[in-house]
Structures are given as structure tokens and as C-alpha cells.
BALOBA-1460 file (C-alpha; in Angstrom, 3 decimals):
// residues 57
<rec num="1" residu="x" x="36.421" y="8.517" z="16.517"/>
<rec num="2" residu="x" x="33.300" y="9.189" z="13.962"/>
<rec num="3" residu="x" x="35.363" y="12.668" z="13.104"/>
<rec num="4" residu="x" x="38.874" y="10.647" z="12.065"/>
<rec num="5" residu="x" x="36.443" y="8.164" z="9.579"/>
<rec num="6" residu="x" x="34.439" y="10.754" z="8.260"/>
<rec num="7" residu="x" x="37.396" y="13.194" z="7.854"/>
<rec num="8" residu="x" x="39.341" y="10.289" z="5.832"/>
<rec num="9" residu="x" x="36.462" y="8.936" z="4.006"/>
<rec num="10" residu="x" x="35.750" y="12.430" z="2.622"/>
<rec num="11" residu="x" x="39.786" y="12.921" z="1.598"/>
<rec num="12" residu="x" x="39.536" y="9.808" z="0.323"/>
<rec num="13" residu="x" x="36.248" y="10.055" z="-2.016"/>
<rec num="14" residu="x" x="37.680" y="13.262" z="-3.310"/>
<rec num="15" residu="x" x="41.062" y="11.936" z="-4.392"/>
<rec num="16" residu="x" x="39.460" y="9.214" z="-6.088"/>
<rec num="17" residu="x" x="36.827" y="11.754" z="-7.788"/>
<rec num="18" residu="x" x="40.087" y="13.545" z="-9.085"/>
<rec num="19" residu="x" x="42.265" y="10.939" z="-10.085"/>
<rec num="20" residu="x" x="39.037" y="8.405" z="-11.782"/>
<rec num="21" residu="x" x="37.000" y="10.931" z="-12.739"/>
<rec num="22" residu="x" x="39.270" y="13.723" z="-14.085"/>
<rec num="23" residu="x" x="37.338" y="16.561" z="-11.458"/>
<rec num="24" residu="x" x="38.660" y="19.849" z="-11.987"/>
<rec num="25" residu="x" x="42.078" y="20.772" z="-9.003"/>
<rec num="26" residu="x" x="41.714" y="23.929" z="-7.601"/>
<rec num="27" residu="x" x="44.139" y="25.402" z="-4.998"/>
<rec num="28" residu="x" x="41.277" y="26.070" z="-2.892"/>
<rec num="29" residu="x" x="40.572" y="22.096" z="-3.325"/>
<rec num="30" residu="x" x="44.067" y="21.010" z="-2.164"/>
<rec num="31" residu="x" x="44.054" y="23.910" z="0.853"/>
<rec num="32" residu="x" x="41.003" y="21.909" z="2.158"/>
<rec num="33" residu="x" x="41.716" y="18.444" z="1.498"/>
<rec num="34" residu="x" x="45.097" y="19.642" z="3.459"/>
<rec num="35" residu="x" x="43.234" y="21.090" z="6.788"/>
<rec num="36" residu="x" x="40.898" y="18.050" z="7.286"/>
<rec num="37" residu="x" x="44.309" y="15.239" z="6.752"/>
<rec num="38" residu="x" x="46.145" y="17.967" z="9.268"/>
<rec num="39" residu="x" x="43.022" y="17.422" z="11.684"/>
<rec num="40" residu="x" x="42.792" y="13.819" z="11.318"/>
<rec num="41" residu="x" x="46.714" y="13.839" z="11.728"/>
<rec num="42" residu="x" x="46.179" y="16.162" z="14.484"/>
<rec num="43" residu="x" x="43.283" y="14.243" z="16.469"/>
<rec num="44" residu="x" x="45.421" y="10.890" z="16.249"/>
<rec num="45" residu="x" x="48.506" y="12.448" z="18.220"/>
<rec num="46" residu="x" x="48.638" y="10.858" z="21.435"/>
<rec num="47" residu="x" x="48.117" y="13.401" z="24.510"/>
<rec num="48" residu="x" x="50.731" y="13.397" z="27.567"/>
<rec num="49" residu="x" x="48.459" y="12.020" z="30.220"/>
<rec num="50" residu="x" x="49.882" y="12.933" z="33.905"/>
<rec num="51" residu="x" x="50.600" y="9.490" z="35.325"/>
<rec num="52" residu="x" x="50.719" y="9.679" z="39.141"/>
<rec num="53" residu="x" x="54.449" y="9.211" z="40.484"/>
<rec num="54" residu="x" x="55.278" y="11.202" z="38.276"/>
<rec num="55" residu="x" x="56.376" y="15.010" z="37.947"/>
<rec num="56" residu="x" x="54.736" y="17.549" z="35.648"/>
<rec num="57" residu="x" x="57.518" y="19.962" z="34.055"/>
């Protein structure tokens, strides 16, 4: 849970930084403000869990 808050604090402080402070866009920038929202987006999806009664396919 400390990961997802620090992952979207830190996309979050750096979007501000380029949108109130005028910081310099690189692709290299946007390529890793896109893997940490794609690992926050990816640590929030909800795992299958195998509920008893139930069959695995």
C-alpha cells in the first residue's frame, strides 16, 4: 500500500513541477512517469482469489 502512495505522490509532484514550474519534458520523462502510473494501475487490479466451491479453469 506504501508503493501505490509513493508511486502517485511522485507522478503527481512531477506533473505539477512541469505544468507550475515550466520543467523541461523529455521523452525519457513521460516513458517513466508512464511505467510507475502502469504499476500503480497494475498493483490496484484485483487478483482472482480461488473461493472454495468453486472450480479453477
Amino acid at each position: 500500500m506504501n508503493a501505490l502512495w509513493a508511486g502517485g505522490g511522485t507522478v503527481l509532484v512531477s506533473i505539477s513541477g512541469i505544468f507550475l514550474f515550466q520543467e523541461s519534458i523529455s521523452l525519457l520523462k513521460l516513458i517513466g512517469i508512464l511505467c510507475i502510473v502502469l504499476g500503480v494501475v497494475g498493483l490496484n487490479i484485483p487478483k482472482q482469489e480461488n473461493k472454495p466451491g468453486k472450480a479453477v479453469s
